[in-house]
C-alpha positions as CSV (number, residue, x, y, z in Angstrom):
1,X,104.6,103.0,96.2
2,X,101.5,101.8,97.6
3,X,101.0,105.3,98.5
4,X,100.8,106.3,95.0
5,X,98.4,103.3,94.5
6,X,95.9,103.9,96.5
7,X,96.3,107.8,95.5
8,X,95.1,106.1,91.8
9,X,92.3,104.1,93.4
10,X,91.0,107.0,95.4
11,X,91.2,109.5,92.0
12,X,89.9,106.8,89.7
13,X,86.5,106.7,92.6
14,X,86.8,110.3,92.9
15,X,86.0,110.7,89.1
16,X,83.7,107.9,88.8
17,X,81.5,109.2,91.5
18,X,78.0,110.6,90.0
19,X,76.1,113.7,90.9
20,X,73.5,112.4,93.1
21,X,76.0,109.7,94.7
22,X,78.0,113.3,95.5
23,X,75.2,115.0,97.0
24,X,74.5,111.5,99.3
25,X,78.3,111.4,100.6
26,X,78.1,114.8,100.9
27,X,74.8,115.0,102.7
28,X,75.6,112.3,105.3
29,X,79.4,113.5,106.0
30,X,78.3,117.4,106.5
31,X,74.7,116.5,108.4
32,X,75.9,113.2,110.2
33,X,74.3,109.3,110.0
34,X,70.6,109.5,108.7
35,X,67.5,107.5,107.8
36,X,66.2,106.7,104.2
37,X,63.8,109.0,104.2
38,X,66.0,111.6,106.0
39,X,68.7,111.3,103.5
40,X,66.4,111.6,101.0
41,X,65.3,115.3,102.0
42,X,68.7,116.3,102.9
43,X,69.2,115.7,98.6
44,X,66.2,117.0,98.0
45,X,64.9,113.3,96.2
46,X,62.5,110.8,96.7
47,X,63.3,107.7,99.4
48,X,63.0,105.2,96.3
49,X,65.3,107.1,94.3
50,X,68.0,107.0,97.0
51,X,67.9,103.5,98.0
52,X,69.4,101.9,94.3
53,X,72.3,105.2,95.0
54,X,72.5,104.1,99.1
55,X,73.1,100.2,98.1
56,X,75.6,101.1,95.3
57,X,77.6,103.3,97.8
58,X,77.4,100.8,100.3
59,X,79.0,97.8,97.7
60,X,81.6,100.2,97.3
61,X,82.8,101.0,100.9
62,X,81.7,104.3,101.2
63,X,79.0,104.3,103.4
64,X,77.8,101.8,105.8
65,X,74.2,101.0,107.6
66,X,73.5,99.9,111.0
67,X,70.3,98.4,112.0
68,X,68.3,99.1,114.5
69,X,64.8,98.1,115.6
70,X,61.4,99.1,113.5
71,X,61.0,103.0,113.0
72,X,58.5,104.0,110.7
73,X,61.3,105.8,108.8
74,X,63.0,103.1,107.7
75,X,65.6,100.3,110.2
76,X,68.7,101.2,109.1
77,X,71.0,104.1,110.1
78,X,73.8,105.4,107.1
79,X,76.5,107.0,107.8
80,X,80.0,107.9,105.7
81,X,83.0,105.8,105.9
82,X,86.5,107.1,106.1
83,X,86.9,105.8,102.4
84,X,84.1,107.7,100.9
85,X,85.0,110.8,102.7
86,X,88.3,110.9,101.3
87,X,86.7,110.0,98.0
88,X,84.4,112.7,98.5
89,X,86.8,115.1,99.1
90,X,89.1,114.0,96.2
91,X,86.0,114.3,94.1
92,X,85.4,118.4,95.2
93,X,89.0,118.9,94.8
94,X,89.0,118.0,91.4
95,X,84.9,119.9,91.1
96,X,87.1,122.6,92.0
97,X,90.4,122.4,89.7
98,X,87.9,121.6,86.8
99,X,86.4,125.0,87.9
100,X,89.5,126.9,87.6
101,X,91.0,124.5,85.1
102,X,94.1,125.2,84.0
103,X,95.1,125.3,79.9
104,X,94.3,122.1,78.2
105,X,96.8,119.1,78.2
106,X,97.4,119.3,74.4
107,X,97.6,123.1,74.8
108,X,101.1,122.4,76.9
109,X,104.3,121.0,76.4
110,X,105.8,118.1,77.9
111,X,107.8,119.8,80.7
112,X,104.4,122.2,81.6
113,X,102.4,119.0,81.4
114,X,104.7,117.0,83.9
115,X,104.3,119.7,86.1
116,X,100.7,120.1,86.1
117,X,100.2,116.6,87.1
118,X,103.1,117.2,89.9
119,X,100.9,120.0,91.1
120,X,97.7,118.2,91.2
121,X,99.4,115.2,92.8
122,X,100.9,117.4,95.6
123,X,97.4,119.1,95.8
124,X,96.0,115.6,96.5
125,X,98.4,114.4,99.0
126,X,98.0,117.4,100.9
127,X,94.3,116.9,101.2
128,X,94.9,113.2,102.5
129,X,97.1,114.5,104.9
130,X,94.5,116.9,106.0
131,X,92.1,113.8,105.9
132,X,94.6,111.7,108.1
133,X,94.8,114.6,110.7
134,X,91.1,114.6,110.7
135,X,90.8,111.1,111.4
136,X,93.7,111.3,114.2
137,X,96.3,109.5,112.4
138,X,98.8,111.9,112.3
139,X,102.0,109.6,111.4
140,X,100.2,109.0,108.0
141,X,99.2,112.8,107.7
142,X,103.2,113.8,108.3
143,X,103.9,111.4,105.4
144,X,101.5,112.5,102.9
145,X,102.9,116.0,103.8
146,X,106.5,115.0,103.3
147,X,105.3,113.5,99.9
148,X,103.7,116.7,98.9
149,X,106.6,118.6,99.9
150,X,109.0,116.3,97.7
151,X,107.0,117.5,94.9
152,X,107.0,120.8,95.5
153,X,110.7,120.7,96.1
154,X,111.4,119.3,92.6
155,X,108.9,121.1,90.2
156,X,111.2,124.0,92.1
157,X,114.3,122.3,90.2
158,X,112.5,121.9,87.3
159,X,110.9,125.0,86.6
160,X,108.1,124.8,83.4
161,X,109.3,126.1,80.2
């Protein structure tokens, strides 16, 4: 159950998570920890347009800063946390079901409705299982997987109308 909790939490960050904020996580998880004014080029922004973004992110958990003594670039090194990776990948999962959306929700019945959300749900927890193996915790990946799996098995069962 808590799973499916923190599934929520992570899908309810995942769509709350703005276009530049995107483009920081992104930056900093593909290109690694950076400086202000590093981060800033890697999004193609200024440094203070970055900091109010950089702060927010931090508030939230999804990146962190270490300090380190005077640089002229700025004294604190970001980086990603594990949380706003996974929210950043939930986030380009569901850039990239948007892309390919499937027919609107008051386009389908109940039963092709149910199963669209089992799909996207099984989608998801195969991504965090992915995440999990990433991060080395692979007891947490084989249960996401099992999850996913479950689903799979019963939108076989229940085939859409």
């Amino acid at each position: 159950m808590t799973d499916i909790l923190q599934t929520t939490v992570v899908l309810e960050q995942a769509r709350a998570i703005g276009p530049l904020e995107r483009r920081v996580l992104r930056a900093l998880r593909d290109k690694g920890p950076g400086l202000l004014l590093e981060v800033a080029v890697r999004v193609l922004s200024f440094p203070e347009q970055i900091t109010p973004v950089l702060r927010d992110l931090r508030e939230r958990g999804l990146i962190r800063a270490e300090r380190f003594g005077g640089s002229a670039l700025g004294d604190e090194l970001w980086s990603v946390t594990p949380l706003g990776a996974q929210i950043l990948d939930a986030a380009e999962a569901l850039e990239q079901r948007a892309a390919g959306a499937p027919a609107p929700a008051e386009a389908m019945d109940g039963t092709a409705l149910h199963q669209s959300v089992k799909q996207q749900e099984a989608e998801l927890l195969h991504k965090l299982g992915d995440i999990a193996v990433r991060a080395g915790d692979t007891a947490r990946a084989a249960e996401y997987y099992e999850q996913a799996l479950k689903l799979v098995r019963q939108m076989r069962e229940t085939p859409a109308s």
